[in-house]
MILO-594839 format. One record per residue (C-alpha): residue number from 1; x, y negated, z. Coordinates in steps of 0.02 Angstrom, whole numbers, padded with zeros to 5 digits, always signed. Layout:
BEGIN
   k      X      Y      Z
 NUM      X      Y      Z
...
END
This chain:
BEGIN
   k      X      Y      Z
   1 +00239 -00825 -02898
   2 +00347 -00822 -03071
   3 +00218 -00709 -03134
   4 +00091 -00831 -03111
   5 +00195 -00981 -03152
   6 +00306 -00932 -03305
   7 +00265 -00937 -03512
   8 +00336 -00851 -03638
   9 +00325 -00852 -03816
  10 +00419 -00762 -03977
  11 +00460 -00804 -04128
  12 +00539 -00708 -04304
  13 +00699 -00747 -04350
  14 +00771 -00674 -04507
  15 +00963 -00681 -04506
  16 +00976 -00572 -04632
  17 +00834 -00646 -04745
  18 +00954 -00703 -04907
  19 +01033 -00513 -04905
  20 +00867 -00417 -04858
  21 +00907 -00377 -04679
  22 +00786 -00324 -04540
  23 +00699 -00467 -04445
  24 +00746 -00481 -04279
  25 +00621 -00533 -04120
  26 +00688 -00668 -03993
  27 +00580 -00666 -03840
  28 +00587 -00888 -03784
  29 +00540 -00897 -03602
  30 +00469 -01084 -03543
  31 +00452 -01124 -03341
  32 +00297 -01135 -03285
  33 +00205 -01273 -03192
  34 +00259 -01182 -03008
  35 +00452 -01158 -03073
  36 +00446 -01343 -03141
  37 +00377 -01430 -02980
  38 +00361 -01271 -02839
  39 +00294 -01399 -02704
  40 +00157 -01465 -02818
  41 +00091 -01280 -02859
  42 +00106 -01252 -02658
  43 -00005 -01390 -02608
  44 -00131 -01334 -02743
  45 -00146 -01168 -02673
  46 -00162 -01215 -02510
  47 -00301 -01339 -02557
  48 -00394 -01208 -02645
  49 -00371 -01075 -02493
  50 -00434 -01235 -02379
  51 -00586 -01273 -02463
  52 -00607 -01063 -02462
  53 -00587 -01080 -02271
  54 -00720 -01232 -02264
  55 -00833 -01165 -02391
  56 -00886 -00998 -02319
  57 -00942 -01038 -02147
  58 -01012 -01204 -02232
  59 -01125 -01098 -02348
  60 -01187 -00968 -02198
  61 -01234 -01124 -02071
  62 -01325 -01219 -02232
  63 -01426 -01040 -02230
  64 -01472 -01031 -02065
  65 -01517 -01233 -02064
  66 -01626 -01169 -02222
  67 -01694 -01042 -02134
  68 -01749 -01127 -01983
  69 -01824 -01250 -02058
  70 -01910 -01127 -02194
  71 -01972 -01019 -02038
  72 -01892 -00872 -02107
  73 -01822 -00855 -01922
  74 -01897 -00886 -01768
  75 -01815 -01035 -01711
  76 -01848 -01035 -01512
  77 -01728 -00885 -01529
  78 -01641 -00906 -01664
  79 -01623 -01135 -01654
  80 -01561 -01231 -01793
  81 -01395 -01287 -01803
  82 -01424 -01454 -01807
  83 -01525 -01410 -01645
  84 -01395 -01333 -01565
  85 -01284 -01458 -01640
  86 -01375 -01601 -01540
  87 -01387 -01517 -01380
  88 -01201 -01471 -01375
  89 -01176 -01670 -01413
  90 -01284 -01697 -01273
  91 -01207 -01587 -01133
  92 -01047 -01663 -01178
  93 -01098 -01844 -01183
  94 -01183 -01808 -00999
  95 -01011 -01707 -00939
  96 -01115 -01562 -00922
  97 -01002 -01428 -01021
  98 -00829 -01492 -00989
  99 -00841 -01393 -00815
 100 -00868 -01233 -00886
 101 -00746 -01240 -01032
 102 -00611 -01315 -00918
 103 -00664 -01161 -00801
 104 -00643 -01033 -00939
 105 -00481 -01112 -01005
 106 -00385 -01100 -00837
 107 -00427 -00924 -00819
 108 -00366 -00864 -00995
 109 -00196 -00972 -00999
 110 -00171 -00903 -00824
 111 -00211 -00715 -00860
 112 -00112 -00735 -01022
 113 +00048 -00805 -00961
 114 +00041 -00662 -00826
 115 +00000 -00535 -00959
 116 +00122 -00578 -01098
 117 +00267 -00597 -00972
 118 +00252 -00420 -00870
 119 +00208 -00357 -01049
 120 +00347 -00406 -01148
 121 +00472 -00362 -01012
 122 +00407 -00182 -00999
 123 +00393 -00175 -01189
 124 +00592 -00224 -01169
 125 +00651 -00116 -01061
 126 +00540 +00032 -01110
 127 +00583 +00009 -01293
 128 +00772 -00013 -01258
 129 +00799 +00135 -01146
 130 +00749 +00313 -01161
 131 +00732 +00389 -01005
 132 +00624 +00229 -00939
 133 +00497 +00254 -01073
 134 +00483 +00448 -01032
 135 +00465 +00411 -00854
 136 +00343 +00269 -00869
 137 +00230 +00304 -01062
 138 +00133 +00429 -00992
 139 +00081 +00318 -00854
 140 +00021 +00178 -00953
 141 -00053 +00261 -01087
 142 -00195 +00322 -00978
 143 -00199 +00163 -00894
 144 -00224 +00112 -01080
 145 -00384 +00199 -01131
 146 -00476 +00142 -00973
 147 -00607 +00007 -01015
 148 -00541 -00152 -00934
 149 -00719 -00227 -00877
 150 -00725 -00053 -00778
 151 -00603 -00139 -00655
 152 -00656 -00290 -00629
 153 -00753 -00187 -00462
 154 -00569 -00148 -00429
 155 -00517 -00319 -00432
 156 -00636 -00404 -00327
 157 -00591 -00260 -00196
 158 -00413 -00335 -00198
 159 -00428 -00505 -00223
 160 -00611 -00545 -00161
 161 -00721 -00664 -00238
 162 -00639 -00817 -00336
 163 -00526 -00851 -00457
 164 -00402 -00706 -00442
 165 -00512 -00556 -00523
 166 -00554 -00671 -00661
 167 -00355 -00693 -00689
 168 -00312 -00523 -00658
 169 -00411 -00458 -00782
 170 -00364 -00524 -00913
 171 -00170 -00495 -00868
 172 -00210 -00343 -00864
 173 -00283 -00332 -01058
 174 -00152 -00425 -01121
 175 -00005 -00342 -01045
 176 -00057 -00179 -01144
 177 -00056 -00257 -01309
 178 +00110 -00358 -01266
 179 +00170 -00204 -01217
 180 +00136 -00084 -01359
 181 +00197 -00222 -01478
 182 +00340 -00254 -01407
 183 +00402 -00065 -01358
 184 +00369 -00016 -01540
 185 +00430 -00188 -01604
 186 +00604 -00136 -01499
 187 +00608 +00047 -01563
 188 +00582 -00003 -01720
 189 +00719 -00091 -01770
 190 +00838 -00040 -01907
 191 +00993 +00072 -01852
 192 +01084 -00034 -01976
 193 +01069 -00178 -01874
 194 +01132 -00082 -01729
 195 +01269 -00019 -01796
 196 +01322 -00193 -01863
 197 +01308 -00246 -01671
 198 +01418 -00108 -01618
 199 +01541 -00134 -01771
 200 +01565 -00339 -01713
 201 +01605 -00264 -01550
 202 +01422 -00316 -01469
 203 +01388 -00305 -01251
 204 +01229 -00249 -01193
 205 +01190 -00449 -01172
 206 +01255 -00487 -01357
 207 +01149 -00340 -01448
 208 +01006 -00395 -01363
 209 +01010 -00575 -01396
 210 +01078 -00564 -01568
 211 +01011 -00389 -01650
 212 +00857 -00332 -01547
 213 +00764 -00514 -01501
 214 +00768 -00580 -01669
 215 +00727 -00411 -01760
 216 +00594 -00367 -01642
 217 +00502 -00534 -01607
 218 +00405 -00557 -01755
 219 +00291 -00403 -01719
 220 +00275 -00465 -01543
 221 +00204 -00617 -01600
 222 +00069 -00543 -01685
 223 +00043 -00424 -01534
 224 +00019 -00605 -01452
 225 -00080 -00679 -01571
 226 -00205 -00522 -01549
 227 -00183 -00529 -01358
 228 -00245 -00726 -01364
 229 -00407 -00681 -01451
 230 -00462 -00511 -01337
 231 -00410 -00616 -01182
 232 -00541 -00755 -01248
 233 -00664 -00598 -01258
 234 -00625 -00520 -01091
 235 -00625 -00676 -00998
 236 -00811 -00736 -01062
 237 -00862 -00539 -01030
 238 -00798 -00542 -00851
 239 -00873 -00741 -00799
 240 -01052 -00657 -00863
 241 -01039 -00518 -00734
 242 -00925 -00597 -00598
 243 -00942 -00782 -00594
 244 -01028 -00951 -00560
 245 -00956 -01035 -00690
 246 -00879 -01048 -00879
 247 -00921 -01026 -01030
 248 -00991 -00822 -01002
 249 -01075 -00885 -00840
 250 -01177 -01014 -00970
 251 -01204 -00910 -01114
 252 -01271 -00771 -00974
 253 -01374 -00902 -00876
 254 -01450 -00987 -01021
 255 -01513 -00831 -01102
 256 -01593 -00781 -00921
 257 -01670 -00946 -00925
 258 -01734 -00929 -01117
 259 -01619 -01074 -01176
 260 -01560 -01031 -01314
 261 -01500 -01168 -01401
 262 -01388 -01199 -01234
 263 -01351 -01002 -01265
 264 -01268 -01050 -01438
 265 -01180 -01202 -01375
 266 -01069 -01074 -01257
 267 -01062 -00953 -01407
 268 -00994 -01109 -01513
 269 -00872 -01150 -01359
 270 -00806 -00964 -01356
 271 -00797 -00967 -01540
 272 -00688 -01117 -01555
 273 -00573 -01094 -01390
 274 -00531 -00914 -01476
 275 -00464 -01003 -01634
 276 -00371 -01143 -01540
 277 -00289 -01024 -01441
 278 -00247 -00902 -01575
 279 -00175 -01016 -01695
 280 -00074 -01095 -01581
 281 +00006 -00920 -01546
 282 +00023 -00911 -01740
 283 +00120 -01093 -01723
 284 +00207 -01077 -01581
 285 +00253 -00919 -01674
 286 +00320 -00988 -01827
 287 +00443 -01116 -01747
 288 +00507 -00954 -01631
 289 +00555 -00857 -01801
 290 +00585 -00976 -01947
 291 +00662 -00814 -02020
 292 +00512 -00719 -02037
 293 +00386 -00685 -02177
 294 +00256 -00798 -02178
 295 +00069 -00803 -02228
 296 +00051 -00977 -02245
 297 +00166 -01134 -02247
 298 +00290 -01220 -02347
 299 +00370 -01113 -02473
 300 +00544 -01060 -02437
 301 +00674 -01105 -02543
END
């Protein structure tokens, strides 16, 4: 930021003016307005970047309203958003969509409590010792590549109808991404800091809790943060195949039905649920490593 917030000016002296000497160059550098008041300049950034945020989306749903109205689109497939608006207003006022997003909510928060947990202790373990992750990479990198809708079939074979092939599921998506993150989060941390542990005299219990957690948990918190929005995905794929209810059984039903402003209101749902849950990830995130970088907050000091 002292590019951006620092002046500078120069001036000609001549010392050496009343004997003819050389004239000399002195460069005057003045703080700028984020050295003199850093806060100030921080708050006006992040009020530019949050009108940014608002402004874009703003624009795009002003376009489609424009559109709509305009005919430019058909609207019975393509409805308003002020239509769409109003009957998502509606369903809630009549208790109509709570159901389904209360459905949809369980099963993600389930699956991804599951998921992160059995991923991050694999990613642990696998990352820490060698002749674990030889035994056990090949294994899971094959499990990996499989597409995770293909066992849902799988799932309902073991757990039957209900609840527990929703859940599975999308354990099952977000252990791999835990997992990945946090194995190459562990492997990747700087010898140095080893060999600092190991100078201070540092147990198996003491390198882990003072080297590898705090070096390695910033990466898994983004391999979190990216878990939280493919569970969102998985979850709404899997209630459209395998469900009678939540927020994929109603965008699924409502297109069958040719209701597609209801179709939108689920889309909306999905849509907001993904960024709720991501972003507290990102927060819960940020109080977990108050050492990391950051992309937004406060400036540090």
């Amino acid at each position: 930021m002292k590019g951006e917030s620092t002046a500078a000016s120069t001036r000609t002296a001549r010392p050496g003016a009343a004997d003819g000497g050389p004239a000399e160059t002195v460069l005057v550098r003045r703080p700028g307005p984020g050295e003199r008041d850093p806060v100030r300049a921080h708050r006006r950034r992040r009020g530019i970047e949050l009108a940014l945020a608002l402004a874009v989306p703003s624009a795009l749903i002003l376009l489609w309203q424009l559109a709509a109205d305009q005919h430019w689109i058909d609207s019975r497939i393509y409805p308003a958003p002020s239509t769409i608006a109003a009957d998502g207003w509606r369903r809630a006022a009549d208790g109509k969509l709570w159901p389904d997003v209360w459905a949809t909510l369980q099963r993600v928060v389930a699956g991804y409590a599951l998921g992160t947990a059995a991923g991050y202790l694999f990613g642990l373990v696998m990352g820490a010792l060698r002749m674990v992750r030889a035994a056990l990479e090949p294994l899971l990198d094959a499990l990996y590549v499989v597409p995770k809708l293909a066992l849902l079939p799988v799932f309902l074979n073991m757990f039957g109808l209900g609840e527990g092939p929703q859940i599975a599921l999308v354990a099952t998506t977000v252990f791999f991404f835990v997992w990945i993150s946090t194995m190459a989060a562990v492997m990747g941390v700087a010898e140095g800091y080893r060999e600092a542990g190991q100078v201070f005299g540092a147990g198996p219990w003491q390198m882990f809790r003072h080297v590898l957690l705090p070096a390695s948990l910033p990466q898994v918190l983004v391999g979190m943060r990216v878990a939280s929005g493919v569970a969102v995905l998985v979850i709404v794929a899997s209630e459209q195949i395998a469900a009678n209810d939540g927020l994929g059984h109603l965008i699924f039903d409502s297109r069958t039905l040719f209701q597609n402003d209801v179709m939108f209101v689920g889309i909306v749902c999905v849509a907001v649920l993904g960024v709720v849950f991501s972003e507290l990830v990102r927060f819960i995130g940020r109080r977990l490593t108050p050492w990391a970088p950051r992309d937004r907050g406060r400036p540090r000091p």
